[in-house]
C-alpha positions as MATLAB code, in Angstrom:
seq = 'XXXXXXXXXXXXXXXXXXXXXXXXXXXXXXXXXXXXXXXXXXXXXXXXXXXXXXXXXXXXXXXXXXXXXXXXXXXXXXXXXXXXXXXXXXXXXXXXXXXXXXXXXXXXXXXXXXXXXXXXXXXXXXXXXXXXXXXXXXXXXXXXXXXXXXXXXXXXXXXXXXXXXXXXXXXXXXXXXXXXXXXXXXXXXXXXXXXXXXXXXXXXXXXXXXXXXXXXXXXXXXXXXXXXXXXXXXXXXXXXXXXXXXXXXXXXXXXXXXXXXXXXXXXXXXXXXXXXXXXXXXXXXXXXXXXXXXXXXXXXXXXXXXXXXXXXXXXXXXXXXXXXXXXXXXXXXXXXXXXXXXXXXXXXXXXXXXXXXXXXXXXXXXXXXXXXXXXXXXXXXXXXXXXXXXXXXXXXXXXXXXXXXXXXXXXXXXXXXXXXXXXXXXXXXXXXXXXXXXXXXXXXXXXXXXXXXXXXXXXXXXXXXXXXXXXXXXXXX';
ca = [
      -9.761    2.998   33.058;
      -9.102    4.937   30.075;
     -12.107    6.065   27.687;
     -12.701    3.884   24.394;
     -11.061    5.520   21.770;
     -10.774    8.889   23.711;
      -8.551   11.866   22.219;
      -5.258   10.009   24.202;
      -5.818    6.779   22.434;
      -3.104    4.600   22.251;
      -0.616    7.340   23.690;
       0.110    5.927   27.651;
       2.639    8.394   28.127;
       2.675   12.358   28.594;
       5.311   12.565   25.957;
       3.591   10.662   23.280;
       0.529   13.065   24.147;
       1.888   16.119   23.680;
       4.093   15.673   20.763;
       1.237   13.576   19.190;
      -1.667   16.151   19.503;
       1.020   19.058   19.214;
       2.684   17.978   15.878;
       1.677   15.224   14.641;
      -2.260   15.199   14.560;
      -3.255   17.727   12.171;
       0.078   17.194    9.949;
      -0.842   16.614    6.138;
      -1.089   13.344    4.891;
       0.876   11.915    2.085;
      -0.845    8.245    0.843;
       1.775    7.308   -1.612;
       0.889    3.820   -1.866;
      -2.973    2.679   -2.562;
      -5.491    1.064   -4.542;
      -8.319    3.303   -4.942;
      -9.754    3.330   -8.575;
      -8.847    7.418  -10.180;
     -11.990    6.930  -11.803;
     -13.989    7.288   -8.604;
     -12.179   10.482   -7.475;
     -12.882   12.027  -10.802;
     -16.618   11.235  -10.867;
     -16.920   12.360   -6.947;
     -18.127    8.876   -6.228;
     -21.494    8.678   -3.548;
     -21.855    5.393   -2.130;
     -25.464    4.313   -0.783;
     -24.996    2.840    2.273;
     -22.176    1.697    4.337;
     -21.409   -1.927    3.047;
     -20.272   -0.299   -0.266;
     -17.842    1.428    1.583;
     -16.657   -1.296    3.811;
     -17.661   -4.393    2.039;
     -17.742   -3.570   -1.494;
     -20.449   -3.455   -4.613;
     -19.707   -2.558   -8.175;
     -17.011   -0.092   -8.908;
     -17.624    2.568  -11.653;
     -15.855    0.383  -14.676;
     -18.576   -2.665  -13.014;
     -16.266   -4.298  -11.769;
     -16.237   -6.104   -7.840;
     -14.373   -4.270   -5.002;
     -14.236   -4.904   -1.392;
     -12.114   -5.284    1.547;
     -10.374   -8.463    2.099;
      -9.443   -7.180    5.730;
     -13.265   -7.357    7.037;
     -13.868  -10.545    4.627;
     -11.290  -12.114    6.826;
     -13.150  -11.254    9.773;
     -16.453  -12.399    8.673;
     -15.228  -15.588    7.445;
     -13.729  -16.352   11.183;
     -16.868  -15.860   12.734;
     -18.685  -18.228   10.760;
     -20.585  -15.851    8.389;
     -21.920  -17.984    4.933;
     -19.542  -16.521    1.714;
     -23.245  -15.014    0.395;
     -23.083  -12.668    3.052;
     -19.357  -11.956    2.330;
     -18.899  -11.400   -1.374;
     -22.009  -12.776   -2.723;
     -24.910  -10.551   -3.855;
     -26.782  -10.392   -0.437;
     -28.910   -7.455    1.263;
     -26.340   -4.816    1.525;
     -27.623   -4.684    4.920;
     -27.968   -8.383    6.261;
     -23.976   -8.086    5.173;
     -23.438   -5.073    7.262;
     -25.533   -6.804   10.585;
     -23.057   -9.833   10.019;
     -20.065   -8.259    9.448;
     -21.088   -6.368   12.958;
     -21.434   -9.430   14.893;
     -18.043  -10.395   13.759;
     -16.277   -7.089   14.451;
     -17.826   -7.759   18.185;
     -15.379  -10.792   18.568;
     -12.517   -8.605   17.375;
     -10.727   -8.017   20.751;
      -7.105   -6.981   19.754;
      -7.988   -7.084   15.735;
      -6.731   -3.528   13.978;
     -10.144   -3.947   12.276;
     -11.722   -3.704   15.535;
     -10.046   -0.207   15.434;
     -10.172    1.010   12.048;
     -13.460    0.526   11.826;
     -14.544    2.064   15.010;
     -12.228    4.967   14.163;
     -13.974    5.547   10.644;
     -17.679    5.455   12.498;
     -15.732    8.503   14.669;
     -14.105   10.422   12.352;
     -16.391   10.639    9.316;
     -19.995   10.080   10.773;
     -19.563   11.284   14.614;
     -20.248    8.194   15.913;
     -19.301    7.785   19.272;
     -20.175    4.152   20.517;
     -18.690    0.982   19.394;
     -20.055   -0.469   16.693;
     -22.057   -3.886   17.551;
     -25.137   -5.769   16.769;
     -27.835   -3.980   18.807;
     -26.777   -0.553   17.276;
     -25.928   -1.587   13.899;
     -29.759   -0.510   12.259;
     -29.015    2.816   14.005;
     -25.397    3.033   12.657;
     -26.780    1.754    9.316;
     -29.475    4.332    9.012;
     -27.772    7.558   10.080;
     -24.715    6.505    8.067;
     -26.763    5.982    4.962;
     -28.515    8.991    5.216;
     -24.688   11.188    5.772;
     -23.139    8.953    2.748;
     -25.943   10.267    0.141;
     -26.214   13.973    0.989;
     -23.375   14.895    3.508;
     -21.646   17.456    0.875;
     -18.816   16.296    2.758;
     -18.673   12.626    2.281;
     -18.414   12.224   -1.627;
     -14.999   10.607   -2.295;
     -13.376   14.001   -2.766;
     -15.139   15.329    0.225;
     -13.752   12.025    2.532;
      -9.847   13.159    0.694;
     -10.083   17.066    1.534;
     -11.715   16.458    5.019;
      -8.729   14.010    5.652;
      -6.254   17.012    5.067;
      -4.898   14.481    2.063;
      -2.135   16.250    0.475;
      -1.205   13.515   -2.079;
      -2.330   10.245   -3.599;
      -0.387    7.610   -5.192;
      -2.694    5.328   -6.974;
      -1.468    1.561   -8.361;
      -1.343    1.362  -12.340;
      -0.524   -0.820  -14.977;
       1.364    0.093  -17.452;
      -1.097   -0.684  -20.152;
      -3.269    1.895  -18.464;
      -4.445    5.027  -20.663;
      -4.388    6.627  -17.225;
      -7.465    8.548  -18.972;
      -8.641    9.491  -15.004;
      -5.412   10.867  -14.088;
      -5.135   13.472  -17.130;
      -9.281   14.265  -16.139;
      -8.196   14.834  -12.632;
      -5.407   17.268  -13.579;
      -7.551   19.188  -15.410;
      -9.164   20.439  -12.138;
      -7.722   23.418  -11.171;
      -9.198   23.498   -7.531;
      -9.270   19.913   -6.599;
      -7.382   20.290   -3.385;
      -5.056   17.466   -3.782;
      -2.640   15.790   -5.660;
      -3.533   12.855   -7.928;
      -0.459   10.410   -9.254;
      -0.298    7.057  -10.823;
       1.948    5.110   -9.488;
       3.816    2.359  -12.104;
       2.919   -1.465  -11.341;
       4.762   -4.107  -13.761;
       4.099   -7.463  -12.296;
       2.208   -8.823  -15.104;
       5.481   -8.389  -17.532;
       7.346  -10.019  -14.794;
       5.816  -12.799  -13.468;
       6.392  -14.832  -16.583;
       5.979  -18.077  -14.571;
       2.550  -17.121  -14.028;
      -0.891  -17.283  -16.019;
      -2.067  -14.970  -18.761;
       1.414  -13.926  -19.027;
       1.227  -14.565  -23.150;
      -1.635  -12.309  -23.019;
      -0.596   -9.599  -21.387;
       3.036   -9.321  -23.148;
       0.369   -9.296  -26.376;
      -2.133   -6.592  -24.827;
       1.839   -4.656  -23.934;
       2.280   -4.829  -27.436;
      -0.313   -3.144  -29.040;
      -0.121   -0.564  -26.457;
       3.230    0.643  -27.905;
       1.813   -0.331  -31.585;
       4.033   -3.153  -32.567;
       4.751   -7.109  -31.437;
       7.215   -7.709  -28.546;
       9.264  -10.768  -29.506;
      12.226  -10.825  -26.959;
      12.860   -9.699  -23.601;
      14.901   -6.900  -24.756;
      11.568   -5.822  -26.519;
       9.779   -6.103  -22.950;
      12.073   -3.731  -21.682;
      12.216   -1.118  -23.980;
       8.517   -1.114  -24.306;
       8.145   -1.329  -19.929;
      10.282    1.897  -20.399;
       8.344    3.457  -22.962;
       5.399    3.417  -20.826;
       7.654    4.558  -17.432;
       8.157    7.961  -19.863;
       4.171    7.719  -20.336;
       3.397    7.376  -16.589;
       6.663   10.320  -15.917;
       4.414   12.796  -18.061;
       1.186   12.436  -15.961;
       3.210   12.796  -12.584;
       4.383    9.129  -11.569;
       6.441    9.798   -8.713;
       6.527    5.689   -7.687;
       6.428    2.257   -9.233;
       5.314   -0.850   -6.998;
       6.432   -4.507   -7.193;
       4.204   -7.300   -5.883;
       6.628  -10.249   -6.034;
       6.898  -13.539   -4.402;
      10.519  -13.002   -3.428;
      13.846  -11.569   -4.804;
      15.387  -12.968   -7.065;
      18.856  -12.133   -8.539;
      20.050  -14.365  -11.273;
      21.518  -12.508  -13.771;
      22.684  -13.581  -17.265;
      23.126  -12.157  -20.913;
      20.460  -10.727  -22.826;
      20.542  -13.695  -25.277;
      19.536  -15.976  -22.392;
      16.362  -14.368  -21.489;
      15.484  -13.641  -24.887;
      15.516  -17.539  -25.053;
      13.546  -17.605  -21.879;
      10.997  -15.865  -23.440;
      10.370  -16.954  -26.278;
       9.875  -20.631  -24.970;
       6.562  -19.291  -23.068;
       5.495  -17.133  -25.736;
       5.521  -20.276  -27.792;
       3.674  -22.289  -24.915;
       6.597  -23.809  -23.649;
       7.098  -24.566  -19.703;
      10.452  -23.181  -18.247;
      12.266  -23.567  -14.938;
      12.435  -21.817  -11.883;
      15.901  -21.283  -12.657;
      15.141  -19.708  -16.340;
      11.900  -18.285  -14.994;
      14.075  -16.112  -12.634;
      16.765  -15.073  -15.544;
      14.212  -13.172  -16.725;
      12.559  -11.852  -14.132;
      16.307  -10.523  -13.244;
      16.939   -9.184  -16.440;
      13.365   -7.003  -16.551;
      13.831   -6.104  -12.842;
      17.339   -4.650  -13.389;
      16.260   -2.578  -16.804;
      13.513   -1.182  -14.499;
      15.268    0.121  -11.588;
      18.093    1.260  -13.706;
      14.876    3.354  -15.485;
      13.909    4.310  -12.571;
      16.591    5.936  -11.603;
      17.253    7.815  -14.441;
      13.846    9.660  -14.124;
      13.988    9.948  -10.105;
      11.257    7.305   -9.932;
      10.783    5.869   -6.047;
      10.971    1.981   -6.786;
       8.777   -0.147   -4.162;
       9.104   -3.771   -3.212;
       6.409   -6.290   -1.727;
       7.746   -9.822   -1.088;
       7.353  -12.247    1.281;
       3.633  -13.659    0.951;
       2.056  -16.438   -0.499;
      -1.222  -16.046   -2.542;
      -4.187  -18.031   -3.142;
      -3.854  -20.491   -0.513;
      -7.334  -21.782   -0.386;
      -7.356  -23.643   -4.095;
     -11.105  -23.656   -3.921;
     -11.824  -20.524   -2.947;
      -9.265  -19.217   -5.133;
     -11.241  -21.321   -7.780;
     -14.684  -19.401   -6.545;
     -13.523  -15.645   -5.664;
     -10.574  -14.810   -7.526;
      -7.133  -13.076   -6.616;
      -6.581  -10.224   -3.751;
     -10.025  -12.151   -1.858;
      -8.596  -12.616    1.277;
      -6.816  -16.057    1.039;
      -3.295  -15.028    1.176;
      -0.962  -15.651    3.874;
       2.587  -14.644    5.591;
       5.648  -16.443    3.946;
       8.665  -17.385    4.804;
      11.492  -16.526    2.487;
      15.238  -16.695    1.884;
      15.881  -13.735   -0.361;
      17.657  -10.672    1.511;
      21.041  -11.839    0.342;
      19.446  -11.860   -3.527;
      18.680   -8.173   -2.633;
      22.119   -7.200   -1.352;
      22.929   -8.446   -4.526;
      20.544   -6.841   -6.690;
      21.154   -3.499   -5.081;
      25.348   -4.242   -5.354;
      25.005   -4.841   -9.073;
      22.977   -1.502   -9.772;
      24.980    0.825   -6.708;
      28.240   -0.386   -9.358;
      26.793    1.429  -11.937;
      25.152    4.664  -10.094;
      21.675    3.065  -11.039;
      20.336    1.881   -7.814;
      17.025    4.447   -7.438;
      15.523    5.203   -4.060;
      13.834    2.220   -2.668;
      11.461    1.233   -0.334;
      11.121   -2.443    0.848;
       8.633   -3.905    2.430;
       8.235   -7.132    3.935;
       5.140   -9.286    5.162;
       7.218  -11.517    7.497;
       8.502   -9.667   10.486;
      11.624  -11.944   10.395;
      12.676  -10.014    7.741;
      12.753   -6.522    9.429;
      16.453   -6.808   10.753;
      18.146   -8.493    7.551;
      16.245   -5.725    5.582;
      17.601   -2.731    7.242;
      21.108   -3.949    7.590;
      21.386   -4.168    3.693;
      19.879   -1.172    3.410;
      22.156    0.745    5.474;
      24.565   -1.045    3.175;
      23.696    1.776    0.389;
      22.803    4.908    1.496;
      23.848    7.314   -0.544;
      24.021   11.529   -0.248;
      21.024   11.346   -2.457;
      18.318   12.192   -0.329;
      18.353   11.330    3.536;
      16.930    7.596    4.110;
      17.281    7.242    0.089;
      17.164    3.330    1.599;
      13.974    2.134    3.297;
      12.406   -0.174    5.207;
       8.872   -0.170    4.534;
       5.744    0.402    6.959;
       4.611   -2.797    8.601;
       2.403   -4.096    6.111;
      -0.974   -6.318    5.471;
      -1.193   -8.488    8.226;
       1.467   -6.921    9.631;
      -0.490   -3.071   10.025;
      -1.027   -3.567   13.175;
       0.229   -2.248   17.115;
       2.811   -5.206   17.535;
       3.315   -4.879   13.824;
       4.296   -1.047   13.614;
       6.247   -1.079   16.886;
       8.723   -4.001   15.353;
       8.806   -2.367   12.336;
       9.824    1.366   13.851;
      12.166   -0.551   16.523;
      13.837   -2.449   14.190;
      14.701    1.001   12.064;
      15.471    2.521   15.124;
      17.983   -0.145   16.140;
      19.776   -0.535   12.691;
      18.661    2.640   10.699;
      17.697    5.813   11.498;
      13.913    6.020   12.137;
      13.668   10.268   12.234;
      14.190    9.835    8.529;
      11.402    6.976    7.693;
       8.962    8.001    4.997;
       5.697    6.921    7.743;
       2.746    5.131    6.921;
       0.257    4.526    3.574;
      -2.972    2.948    3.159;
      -2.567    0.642    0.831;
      -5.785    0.290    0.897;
      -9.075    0.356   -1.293;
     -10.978    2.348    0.680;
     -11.319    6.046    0.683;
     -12.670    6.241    4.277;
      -8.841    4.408    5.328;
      -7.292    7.771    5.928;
      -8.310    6.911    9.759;
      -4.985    4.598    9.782;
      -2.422    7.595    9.466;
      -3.733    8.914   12.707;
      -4.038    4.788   14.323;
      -0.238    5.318   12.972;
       0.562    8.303   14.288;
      -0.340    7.461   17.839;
       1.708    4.207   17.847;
       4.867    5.767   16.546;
       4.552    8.780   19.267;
       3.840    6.291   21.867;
       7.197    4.779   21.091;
       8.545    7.931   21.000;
       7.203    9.193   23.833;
       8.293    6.427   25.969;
      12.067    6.676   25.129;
      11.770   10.233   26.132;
      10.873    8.889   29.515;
      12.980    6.645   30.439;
      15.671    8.829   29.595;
      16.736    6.929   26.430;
      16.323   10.581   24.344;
      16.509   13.963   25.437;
      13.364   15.933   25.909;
      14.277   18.212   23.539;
      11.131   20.308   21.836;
      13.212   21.292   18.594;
      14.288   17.736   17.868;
      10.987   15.644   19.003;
       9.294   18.382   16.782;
      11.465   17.790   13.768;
      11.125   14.174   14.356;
       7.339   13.851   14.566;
       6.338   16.110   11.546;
       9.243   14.111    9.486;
       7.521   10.618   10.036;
       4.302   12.263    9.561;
       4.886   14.096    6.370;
       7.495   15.944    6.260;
      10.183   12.784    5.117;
       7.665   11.695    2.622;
       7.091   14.996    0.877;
      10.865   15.728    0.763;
      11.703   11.602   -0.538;
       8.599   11.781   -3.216;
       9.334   15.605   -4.686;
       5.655   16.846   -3.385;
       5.486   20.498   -2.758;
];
């Protein structure tokens, strides 16, 4: 029986354990896709106790943070919403949120969380009810005066190299120029451009937002042509303070293209309170998602896609809690030929940027790739790829389909590896749950004599998933 999260964990091979511990472990980490608020790196955030970290509290600007992930868990073991996202005891939150993690058997979370308790506190034993006033105390005590736990402490002790954070373009991105100011903060610190709100015109506050857009740039947007040029305005904004990606949260792709008069006339329906069609709806979004990428690639700007999920299932919790509280789900789309098409209508004009794409249904993994390997370009090796599993797909079975499915249609030694996308600063732990999964796989073609054993190759392999690919695809010295 192997040990519980022992130094071999998760590698079942003697491949996977060498090249793992030999190349891969201490390897640099590059999170280039995340959530966590610049503010708090700049102001060397302490939290309290551990429920801030895991379960959330009041962010610097006051406003609520948590993670979803555990909320999930919680929720499925029965645990009242006060004790989830309501203002309970931190620590009657933490005891319940233990219990759950107890019934986790073959949950990531069960992992992650375990591997945090490990990595930044020394804790050696599972996390479960009987221990959790232990755990609670001795973590509480590291959190507020462990010089190495403040949130720039948990980034250099992760060997963090580079952190993309998620933006919106109306951001001042007043953090970011702080944090550059610091001449020995260890790491790198770059926003990372997030549009959605300009797109999604079929959604609420949409008239607000182009507004609050507007007097960003200092004058009134009244077409969609005056979307785009002020969208790129901001891109040159976010280019001066570093932004090496932009990120797209959509439903699905759309590609429905049509003169600029047409989604002028789009737009200025809903700016007058009008309702449009899914049909007009997606002229526009088209329109603003082609002036972007062709941005993009002008200024070498990595351009990310997230489709395939459905939000805000729960209406009445939706009602109570709010977006991005845990009650989204896996969808089922019918897009990838709209992105063939999308990328064939900017590859005809030399504007298709690098791109990753992720997908939350695992159906998509195969159609993805295949397009992709449609146009690669002599760019920048892999300038085409298929996103880390992500969400509820970030976990074992989740990474392995992901990596096979590259490995089948693509070429996996030049995939850009794995990012938090996360929240939390103590979520560095999922690079190395990462890690181990992709040298297990690895590993195991090595021995069944599906890849050489050769040291020179695995080696260049293993430190290119780790880091090496991402530093290279990114720019990051």
């Amino acid at each position: 029986m192997q040990p519980f999260m022992g130094k071999d964990f998760m590698l079942k091979n003697e491949t996977a354990r060498h090249i793992f511990h030999t190349y891969s472990e201490e390897m640099p980490i590059i999170d280039y896709h995340c959530h966590i608020p610049p503010r708090e790196i700049y102001e060397d955030r302490r939290y309290n106790n551990i429920a801030e970290v895991w379960l959330g509290g009041r962010s610097a600007d006051g406003s609520y943070f948590g993670d979803h992930y555990k909320w999930r868990v919680m929720r499925s073991n029965g645990v009242p919403e006060n004790l989830v996202t309501g203002d309970a005891d931190p620590y009657d939150k933490f005891v319940e949120f233990a219990k759950a993690l107890e019934m986790a058997i073959g949950n990531p979370m069960y992992h992650w969380s375990n591997l945090e308790l490990h990595k930044y506190f020394g804790i050696e034993e599972a996390l479960t009810v009987d221990n959790a006033k232990e755990i609670w105390d001795k973590t509480s005590d590291m959190l507020q005066n462990d010089p190495n736990l403040s949130v720039r402490g948990i980034i250099r002790q992760s060997n963090v190299r580079f952190i993309g954070t998620t933006d919106d373009p109306v951001d001042s991105l007043e953090w970011h120029e702080k944090l550059a100011e610091i001449d020995d903060l260890g790491f790198e610190v770059r926003p990372s451009y997030r549009p959605d709100k300009a797109i999604n015109i079929d959604k609420p506050g949409f008239k607000e937002y182009i507004e609050k857009l507007g007097e960003v740039v200092g004058r009134k947007l009244e077409t969609a042509q005056d979307v785009c040029d002020a969208l790129n305005e901001r891109i040159d904004f976010f280019k001066k303070h570093g932004c090496r990606a932009s990120d797209h949260g959509i439903d699905y792709v759309m590609y429905r293209p049509c003169p600029i008069e047409e989604a002028n006339a789009v737009f200025a329906k809903v700016m007058a309170g009008e309702s449009i069609t899914v049909e007009e709806a997606e002229k526009y979004q088209t329109t603003i998602l082609l002036s972007l990428a062709k941005k993009y690639h002008k200024e070498n700007i990595v351009m990310e896609i997230h489709f395939s999920c459905t939000r805000n299932v729960n209406g009445r919790m939706f009602g109570i809690e709010g977006p991005d509280t845990g009650f989204d789900t896996i969808a089922k789309t019918n897009c990838t030929d709209d992105l063939g098409r999308l990328f064939s209508a900017l590859d005809a004009t030399g504007e298709l940027p690098k791109t990753i794409v992720f997908s939350l249904n695992s159906s998509d993994f195969d159609p993805i790739t295949t397009i992709l390997g449609c146009f690669q370009s002599d760019e920048v090796p892999g300038k085409m790829q298929l996103g880390a599993a992500w969400w509820f797909l970030d976990t074992r079975d989740g990474m392995e389909e992901q990596m096979k499915s590259l490995g089948r249609l693509g070429l996996l030694g030049n995939f850009v590896g794995m990012l938090t996308d996360s929240r939390s600063f103590l979520s560095y732990t999922r690079h190395d749950y990462f890690r181990r999964i992709a040298c297990n796989i690895i590993g195991q073609w090595v021995e069944d004599g599906e890849y050489p054993n050769n040291e020179a190759s695995l080696k260049k392999i293993v430190e290119g998933i780790s880091f090496n690919n991402a530093a290279r695809y990114f720019g990051i010295e």
